[in-house]
C-alpha positions in Angstrom: 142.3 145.2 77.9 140.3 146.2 74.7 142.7 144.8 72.7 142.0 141.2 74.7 138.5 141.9 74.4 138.8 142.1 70.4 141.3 139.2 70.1 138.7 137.4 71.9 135.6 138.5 69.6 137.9 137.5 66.6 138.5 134.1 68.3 134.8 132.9 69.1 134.0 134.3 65.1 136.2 131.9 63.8 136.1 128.9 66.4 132.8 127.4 65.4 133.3 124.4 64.1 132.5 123.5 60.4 130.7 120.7 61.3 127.6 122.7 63.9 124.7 121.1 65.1 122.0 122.1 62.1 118.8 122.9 63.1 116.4 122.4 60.8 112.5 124.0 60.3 110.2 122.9 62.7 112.5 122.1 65.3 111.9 120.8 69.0 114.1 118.7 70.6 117.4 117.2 70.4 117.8 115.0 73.7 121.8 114.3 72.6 123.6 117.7 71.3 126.7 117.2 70.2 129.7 119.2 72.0 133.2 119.3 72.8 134.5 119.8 76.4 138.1 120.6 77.8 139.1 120.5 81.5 140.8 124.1 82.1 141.4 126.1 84.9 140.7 129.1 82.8 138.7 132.1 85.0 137.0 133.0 81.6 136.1 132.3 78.0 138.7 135.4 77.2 141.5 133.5 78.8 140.3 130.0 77.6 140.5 130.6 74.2 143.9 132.8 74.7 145.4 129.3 76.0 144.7 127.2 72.8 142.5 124.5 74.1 143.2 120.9 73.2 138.8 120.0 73.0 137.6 116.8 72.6 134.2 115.5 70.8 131.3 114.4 72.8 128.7 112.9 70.4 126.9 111.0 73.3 125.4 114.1 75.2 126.5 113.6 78.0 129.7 114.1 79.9 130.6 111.5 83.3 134.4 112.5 84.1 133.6 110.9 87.7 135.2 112.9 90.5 137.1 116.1 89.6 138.4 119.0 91.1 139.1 121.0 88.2 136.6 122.9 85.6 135.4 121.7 82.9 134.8 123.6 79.6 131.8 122.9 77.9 131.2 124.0 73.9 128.1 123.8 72.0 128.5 125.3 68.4 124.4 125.5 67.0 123.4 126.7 63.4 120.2 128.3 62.0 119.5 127.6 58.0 115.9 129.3 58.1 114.7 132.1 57.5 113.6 133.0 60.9 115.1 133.9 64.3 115.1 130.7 66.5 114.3 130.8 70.2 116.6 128.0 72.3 116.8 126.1 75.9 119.9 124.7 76.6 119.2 122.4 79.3 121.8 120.9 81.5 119.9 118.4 83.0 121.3 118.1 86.6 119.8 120.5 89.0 122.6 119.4 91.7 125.7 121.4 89.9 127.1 123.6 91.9 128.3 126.6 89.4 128.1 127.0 85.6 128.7 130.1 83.6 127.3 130.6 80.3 129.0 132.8 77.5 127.0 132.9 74.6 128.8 134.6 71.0 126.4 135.1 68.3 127.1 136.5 65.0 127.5 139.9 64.6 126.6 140.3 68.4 128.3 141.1 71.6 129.6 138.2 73.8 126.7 137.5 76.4 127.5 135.5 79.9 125.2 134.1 82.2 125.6 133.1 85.9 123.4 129.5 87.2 123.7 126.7 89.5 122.6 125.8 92.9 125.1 127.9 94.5 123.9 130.8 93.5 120.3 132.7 94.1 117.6 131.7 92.0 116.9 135.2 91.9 120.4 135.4 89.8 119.3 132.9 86.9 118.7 134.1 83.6 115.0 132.0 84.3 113.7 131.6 87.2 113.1 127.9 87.3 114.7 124.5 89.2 116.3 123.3 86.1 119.8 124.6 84.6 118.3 126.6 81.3 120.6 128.8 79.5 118.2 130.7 76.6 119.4 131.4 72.9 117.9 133.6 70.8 119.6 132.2 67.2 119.4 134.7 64.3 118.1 133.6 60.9 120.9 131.6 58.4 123.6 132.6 61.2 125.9 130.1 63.5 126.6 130.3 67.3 128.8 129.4 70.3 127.7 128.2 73.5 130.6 128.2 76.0 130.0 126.7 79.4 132.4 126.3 82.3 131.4 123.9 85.1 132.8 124.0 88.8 131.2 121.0 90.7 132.4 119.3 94.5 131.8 115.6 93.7 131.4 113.2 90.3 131.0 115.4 87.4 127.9 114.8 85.7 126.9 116.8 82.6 124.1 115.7 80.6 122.7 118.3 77.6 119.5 118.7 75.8 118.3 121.8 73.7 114.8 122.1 73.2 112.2 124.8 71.3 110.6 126.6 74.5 107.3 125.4 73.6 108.3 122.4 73.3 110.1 122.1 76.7 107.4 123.6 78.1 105.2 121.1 77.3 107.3 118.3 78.6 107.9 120.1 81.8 104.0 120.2 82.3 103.9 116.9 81.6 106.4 115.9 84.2 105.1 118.2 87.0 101.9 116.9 86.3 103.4 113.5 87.1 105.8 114.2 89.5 103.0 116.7 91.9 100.3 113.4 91.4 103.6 111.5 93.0 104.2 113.4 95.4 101.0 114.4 96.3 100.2 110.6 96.9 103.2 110.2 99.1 102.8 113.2 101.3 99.0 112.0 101.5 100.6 108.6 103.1 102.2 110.9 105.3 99.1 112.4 106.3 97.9 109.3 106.8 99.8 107.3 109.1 100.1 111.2 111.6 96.1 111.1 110.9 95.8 107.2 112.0 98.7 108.0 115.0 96.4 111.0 116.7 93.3 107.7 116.7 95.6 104.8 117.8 98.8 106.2 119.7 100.9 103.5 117.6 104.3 105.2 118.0 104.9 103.4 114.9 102.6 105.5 112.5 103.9 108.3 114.1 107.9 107.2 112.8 106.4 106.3 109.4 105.1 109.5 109.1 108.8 111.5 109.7 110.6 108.9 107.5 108.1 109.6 104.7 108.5 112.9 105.2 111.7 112.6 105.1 111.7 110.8 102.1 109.8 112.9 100.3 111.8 116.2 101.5 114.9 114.0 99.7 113.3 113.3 96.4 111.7 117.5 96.2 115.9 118.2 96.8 116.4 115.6 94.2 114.9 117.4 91.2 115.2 121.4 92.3 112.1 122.4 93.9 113.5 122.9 96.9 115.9 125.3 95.2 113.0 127.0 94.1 110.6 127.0 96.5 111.7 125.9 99.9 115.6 127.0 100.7 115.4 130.8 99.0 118.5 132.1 99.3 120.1 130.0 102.1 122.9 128.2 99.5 124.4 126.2 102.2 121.0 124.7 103.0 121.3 123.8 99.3 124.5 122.1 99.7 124.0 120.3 102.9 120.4 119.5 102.7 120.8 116.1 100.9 123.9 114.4 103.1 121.1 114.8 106.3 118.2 114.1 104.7 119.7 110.8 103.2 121.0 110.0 106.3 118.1 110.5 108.6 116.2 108.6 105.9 117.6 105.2 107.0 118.6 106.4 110.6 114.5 107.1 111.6 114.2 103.3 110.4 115.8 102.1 113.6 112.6 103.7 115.5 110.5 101.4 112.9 112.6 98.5 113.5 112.7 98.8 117.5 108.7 99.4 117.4 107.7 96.5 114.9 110.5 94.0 114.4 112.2 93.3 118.0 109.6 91.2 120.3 109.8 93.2 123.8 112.3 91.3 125.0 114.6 91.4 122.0 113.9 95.2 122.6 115.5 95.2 125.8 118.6 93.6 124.7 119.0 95.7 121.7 117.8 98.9 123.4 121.4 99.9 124.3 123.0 99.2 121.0 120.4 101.4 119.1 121.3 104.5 121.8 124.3 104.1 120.4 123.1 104.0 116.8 121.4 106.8 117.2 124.3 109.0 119.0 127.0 108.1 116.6 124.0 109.2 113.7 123.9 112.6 115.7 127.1 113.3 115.9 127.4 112.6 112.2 125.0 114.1 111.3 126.3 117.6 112.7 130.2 116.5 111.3 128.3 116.4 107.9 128.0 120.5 108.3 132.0 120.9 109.4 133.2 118.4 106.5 133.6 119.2 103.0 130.3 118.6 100.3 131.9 116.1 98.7 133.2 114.2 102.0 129.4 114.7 103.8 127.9 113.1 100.6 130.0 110.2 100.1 129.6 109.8 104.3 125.9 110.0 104.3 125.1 107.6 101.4 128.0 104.6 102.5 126.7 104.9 106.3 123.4 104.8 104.9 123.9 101.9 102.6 125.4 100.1 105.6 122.2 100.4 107.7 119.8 99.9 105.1 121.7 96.3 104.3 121.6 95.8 108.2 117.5 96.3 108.3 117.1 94.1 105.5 119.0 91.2 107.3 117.3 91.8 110.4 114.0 91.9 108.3 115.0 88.3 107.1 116.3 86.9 110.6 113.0 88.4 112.2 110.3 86.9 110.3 110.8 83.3 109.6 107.7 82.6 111.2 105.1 85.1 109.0 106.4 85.2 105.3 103.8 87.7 103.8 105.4 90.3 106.6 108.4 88.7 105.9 108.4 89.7 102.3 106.6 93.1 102.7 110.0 94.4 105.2 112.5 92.4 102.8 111.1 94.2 99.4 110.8 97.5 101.2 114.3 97.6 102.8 115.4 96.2 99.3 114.0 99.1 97.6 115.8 101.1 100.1 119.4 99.4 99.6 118.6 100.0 95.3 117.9 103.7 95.7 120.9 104.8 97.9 123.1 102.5 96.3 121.8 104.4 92.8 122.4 107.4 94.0 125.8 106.4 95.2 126.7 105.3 91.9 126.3 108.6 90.6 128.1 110.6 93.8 131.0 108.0 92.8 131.0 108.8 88.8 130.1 105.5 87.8 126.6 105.9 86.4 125.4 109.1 84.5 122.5 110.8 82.9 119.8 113.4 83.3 117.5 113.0 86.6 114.6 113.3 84.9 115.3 110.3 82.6 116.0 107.9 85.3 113.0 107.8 87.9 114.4 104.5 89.8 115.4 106.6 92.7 111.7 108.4 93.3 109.8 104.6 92.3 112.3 103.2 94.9 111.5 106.0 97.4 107.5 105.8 96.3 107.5 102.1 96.8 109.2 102.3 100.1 106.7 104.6 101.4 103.8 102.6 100.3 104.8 99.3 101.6 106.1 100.8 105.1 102.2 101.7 105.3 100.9 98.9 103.8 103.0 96.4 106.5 101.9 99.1 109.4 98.5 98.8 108.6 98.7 94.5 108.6 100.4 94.9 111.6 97.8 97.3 113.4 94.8 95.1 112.0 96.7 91.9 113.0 97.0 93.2 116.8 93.3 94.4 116.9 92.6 90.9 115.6 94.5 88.8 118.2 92.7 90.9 121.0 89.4 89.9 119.0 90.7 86.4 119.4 91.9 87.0 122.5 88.3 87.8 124.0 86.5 85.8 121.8 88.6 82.8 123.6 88.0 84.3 127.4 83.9 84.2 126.2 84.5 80.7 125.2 85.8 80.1 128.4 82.7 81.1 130.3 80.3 78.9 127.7 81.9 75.5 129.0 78.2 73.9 129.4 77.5 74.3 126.1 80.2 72.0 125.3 77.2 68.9 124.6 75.8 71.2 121.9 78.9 71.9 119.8 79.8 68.8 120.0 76.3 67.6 118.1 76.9 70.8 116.2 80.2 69.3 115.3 78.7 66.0 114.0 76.0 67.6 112.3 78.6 69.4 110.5 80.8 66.2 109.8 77.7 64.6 108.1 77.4 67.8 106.2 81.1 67.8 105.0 80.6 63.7 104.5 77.1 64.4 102.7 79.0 67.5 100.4 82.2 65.0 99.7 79.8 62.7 98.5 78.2 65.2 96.6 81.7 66.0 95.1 82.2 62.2 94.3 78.9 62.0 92.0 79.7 65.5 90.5 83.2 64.6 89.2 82.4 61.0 88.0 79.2 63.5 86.2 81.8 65.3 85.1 83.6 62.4 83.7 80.9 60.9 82.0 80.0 64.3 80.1 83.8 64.8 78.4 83.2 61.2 77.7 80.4 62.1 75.9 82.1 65.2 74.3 84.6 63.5 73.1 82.3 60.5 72.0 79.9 63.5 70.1 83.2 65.0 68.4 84.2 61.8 66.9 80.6 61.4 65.5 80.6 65.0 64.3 83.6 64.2 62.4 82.7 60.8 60.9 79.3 62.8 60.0 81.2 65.7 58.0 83.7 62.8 56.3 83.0 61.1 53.0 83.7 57.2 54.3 84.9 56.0 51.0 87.6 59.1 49.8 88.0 60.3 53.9 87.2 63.9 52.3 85.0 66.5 53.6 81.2 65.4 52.5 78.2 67.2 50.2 76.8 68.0 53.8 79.8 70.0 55.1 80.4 71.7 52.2 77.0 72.5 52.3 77.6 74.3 55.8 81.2 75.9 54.6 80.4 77.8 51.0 77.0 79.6 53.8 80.0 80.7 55.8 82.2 81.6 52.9 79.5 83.5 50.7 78.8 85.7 53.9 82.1 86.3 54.6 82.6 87.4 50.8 79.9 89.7 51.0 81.1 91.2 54.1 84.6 91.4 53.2 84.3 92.5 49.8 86.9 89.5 48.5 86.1 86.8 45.8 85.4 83.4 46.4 86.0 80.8 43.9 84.3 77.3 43.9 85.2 74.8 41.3 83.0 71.8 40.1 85.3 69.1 38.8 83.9 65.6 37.2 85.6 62.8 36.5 85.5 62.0 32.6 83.8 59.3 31.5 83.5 57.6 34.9 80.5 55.4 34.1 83.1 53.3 31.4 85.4 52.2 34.2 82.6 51.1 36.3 81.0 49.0 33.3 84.6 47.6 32.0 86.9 47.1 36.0 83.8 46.8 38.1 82.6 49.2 40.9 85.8 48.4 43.1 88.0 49.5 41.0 85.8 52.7 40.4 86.0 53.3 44.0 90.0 52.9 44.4 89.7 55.2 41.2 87.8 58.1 42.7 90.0 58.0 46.1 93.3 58.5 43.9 91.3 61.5 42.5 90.6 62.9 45.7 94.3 62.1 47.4 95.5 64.0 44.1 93.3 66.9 44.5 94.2 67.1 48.1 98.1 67.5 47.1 97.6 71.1 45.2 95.6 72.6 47.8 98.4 74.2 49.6 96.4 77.3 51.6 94.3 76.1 55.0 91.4 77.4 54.1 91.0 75.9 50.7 89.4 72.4 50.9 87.9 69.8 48.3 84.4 68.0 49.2 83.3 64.9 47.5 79.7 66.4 46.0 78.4 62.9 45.1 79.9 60.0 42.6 82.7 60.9 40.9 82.1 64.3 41.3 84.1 66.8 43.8 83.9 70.8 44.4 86.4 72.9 45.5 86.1 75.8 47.8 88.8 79.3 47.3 88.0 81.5 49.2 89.8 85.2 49.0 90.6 83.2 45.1 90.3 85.8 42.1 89.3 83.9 38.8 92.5 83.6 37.5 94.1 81.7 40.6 91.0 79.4 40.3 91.5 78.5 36.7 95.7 78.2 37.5 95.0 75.8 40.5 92.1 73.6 38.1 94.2 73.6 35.4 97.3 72.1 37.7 95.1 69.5 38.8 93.9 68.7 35.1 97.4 68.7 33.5 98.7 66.2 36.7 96.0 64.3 36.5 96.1 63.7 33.2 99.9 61.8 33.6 99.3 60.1 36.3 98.5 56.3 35.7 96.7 54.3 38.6 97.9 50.8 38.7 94.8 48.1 40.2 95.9 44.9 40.0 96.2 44.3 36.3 95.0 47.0 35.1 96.2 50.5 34.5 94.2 53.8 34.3 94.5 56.5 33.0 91.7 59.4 34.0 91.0 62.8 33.1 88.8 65.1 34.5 86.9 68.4 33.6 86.3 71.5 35.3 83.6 74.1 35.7 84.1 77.6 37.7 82.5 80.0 39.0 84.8 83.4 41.2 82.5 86.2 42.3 81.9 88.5 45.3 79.1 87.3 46.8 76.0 90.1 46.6 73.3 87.7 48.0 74.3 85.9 51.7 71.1 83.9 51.3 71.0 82.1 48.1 74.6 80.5 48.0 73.6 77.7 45.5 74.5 80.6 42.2 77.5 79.4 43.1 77.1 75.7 42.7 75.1 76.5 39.8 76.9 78.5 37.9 80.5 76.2 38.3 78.2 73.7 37.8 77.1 75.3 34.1 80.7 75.7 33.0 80.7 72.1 34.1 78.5 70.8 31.5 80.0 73.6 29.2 83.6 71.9 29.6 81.8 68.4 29.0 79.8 69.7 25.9 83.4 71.3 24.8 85.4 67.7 24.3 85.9 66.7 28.3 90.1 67.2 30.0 89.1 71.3 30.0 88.3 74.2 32.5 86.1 76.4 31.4 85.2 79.9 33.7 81.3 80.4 34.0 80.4 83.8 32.7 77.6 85.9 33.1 75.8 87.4 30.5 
């Protein structure tokens, strides 16, 4: 036996893998450990790792082998580069396995084993919590082994995380917090509908009140606290507690479908049928404690699936006539059908994953509750109203001589409606009149802002734009170039082609000015004769005098062809690229591209020249 023992110790040395999970400084989470897995009937690590295990990799972090009867060997090889011991939680994230046993080598240390699962005591976990946690304590630049063997009765679901205990404890918080607000909100629903019961004697609040109940006994199973709180140390409670509470979940619906969806004397015909229901329900639900887990689960959720898609159809045969009850019973038995047949997806091995990380079945649950009291509450207030209306018509009844009076109350009325359609008539053809006018004041605005002759923006726009540019400069803290550009010796075309072709001359300038600007927000303005300014703005100086000089240079080949007569044109430029300091005065500007204007013209003409400030 000591000799097994040591082979053993020598074994788990020397079967970590090379290739460990690092964990570097400042760790806190990995939500996928890698890890291999076996399935072995071995009793114990000893007599696993006697028997050569064929293990295969798991990169994923978690492990869906679907149904399985045998158990499964789990191995998690971890090391520690620091410098420092390193506290662990190995979290197996599915509260519902039945047995797991946890052998834990560390270097130079004894093998450690710990007992979980929900068939055991809480009192027997290694922490007393809901969740699966195995702790590890990793020594400083050391490796270790994390051996798990898994027994379970149905699909075999193994999902992994390892976490720094701070860290997990912070999420956990977080959760609670979340999940205790949840539930806290459906057991005050519960509350609720018993509350509104003991006032109205509906027998209806009073059956929305178990099934929510109900319910929310389910989802508490669901994620542990049960385990933890409620069932102590009654395991078999543990084990059976889900098959009956998913089944009376949808069985207790019948009451809710006898008391709100069958007409009294639908509920006559059906009343022997749902006896029946409700008999073969009982008797099931005591089978579900004689049959094995697995068997009970896979019972409860199919039978359960079967009724919840038999409410919904009744839901949709029932109300044709009402739609938004209609809908209300069709979303909630909807919800009903997605959570069970979730969860049945899992019981069957064909979905996995940690509980915690998939919520649909509590959101299904949590919407179910709230519109089963939301449609019991419409149909409480829409009873109270029909007797409203009810007596309201008997007082009717007993006001027949009155009948002269409404009727002149009716005419007055039909003048009134006649009077407020005419009224509507005037308003919309006022209505009409004023976009008319919009759109007349638009087009106006438009010609106002546009030079006629060169269809450019005019001296009075750009008068408006460089005020909003200069403050957005200053406030922004970007330069703004403006750019003065005349055309050279302008006043010779006019005296030798006449002022027409001057004209046709000046557009061409324009329409080739208009092909650099490339940006949105730059623009060119006609300032007056054959003069035109260009507004940059977010333009340092040197992008200024690259875009002037472009426009020079192309200018300065291009030949405009007017009848007989061909031109050729050159023009200079004068700029000015600053960040604005004074949001007021926006004419330095103007005046200072304006100077480099006359500097360029003084210099020879077909220039740029850059305004600077002495």
């Amino acid at each position: 036996m000591i000799l097994m023992r040591l082979l053993t110790l020598w074994l788990l040395l020397f079967a970590s893998p090379m290739n460990a999970l690092e964990l570097q400084d400042g760790f806190k989470k990995h939500s996928e450990p890698p890890f291999k897995y076996v399935i072995n009937n071995s009793k114990n690590v000893e007599e696993l790792l006697t028997s050569s295990p064929n293990w295969k990799n798991n990169t994923s972090g978690v492990l869906n082998l679907g149904p399985i009867t045998e158990s499964v060997w789990l191995k998690v090889s971890l090391y520690n580069p620091s410098r420092v011991e390193l506290p662990l939680l190995l979290s197996i994230d599915n509260n519902l396995l039945d047995k797991i046993s946890a052998y834990i080598q560390l270097h130079n240390r004894s093998l450690l084993t710990l007992d979980l699962g929900d068939s055991l005591p809480l009192m027997q976990r290694p922490i007393k919590h809901e969740a699966q946690l195995v702790p590890v304590d990793l020594p400083a630049q050391s490796s270790g082994v994390i051996y798990l063997q898994i027994q379970h009765h149905g699909a075999l679901n193994i999902p992994l995380s390892l976490w720094h205990p701070i860290e997990y404890l912070k999420y956990k918080s977080k959760f609670n917090l979340i999940y205790g607000i949840l539930a806290g909100f459906m057991v005050a629903m519960a509350l609720s509908n018993f509350t509104v019961y003991t006032f109205t004697r509906k027998n209806y609040f009073l059956s929305a009140g178990f099934i929510i109940t109900i319910i929310w006994l389910l989802n508490v199973h669901l994620y542990g606290f049960s385990y933890r709180y409620i069932y102590g140390n009654w395991q078999w409670l543990q084990q059976y507690a889900q098959p009956v509470l998913v089944l009376y979940s949808c069985l207790l619906f019948t009451s809710f479908i006898s008391q709100t969806l069958l007409k009294n004397t639908q509920l006559t015909t059906y009343q022997k049928p749902i006896k029946w229901l409700w008999s073969l329900s009982s008797l099931l639900a005591v089978s579900l404690l004689l049959m094995p887990i697995e068997v009970a689960l896979l019972g409860a959720y199919i039978f359960s699936l079967i009724l919840a898609l038999g409410f919904w159809i009744v839901a949709l045969i029932r109300y044709r006539q009402d739609a938004a009850q209609r809908y209300a019973h069709m979303s909630l038995f909807s919800a009903l059908l997605i959570a069970i047949a979730y969860q049945l997806c899992f019981e069957l091995g064909l979905l996995s994953g940690a509980l915690l990380d998939r919520p649909i079945t509590y959101l299904c649950y949590l919407f179910t509750s709230i519109v089963l009291t939301y449609s019991l509450m419409r149909k409480y207030v829409n009873e109270r109203d029909s007797k409203i209306h009810a007596q309201q018509a008997k007082l009717a009844q007993s006001k027949a001589a009155d009948a002269l009076l409404k009727e002149r109350l009716h005419l007055q009325e039909q003048a009134q409606e006649d009077l407020e359609s005419s009224i509507d008539e005037r308003t919309f053809e006022l209505q009409v009149t004023l976009r008319e006018l919009e759109e007349k004041n638009r087009a106006l605005e438009k010609l106002n802002m546009e030079d006629p002759l060169t269809k450019v923006k005019n001296r009075r726009y750009f008068d408006k734009r460089i005020m909003m540019e200069v403050r957005r400069s200053r406030r922004e803290q970007t330069t703004l170039s403006v750019v003065m550009l005349d055309i050279d010796h302008f006043k010779r075309i006019n005296d030798t082609y006449g002022h027409l072709v001057g004209d046709q001359a000046i557009c061409a300038v324009a329409e080739q000015i208009q092909q650099h600007l490339k940006r949105p927000h730059d623009e060119v303005f006609r300032y007056g004769g054959e003069e035109f300014v260009l507004l940059l703005p977010n333009t340092n100086s040197q992008g200024a005098i690259e875009l002037a000089q472009l426009i020079r240079s192309d200018l300065e080949k291009f030949q405009l062809t007017v009848g007989e007569h061909t031109l050729a044109m050159t023009i200079s430029a004068g700029i000015r690229s600053a960040i604005a300091s004074d949001s007021k005065n926006p004419t330095l500007f103007t005046d200072f591209a304006d100077k480099a204007l006359y500097q360029a013209k003084q210099q020879g003409r077909n220039r740029v020249v850059v305004y600077e400030h002495s």
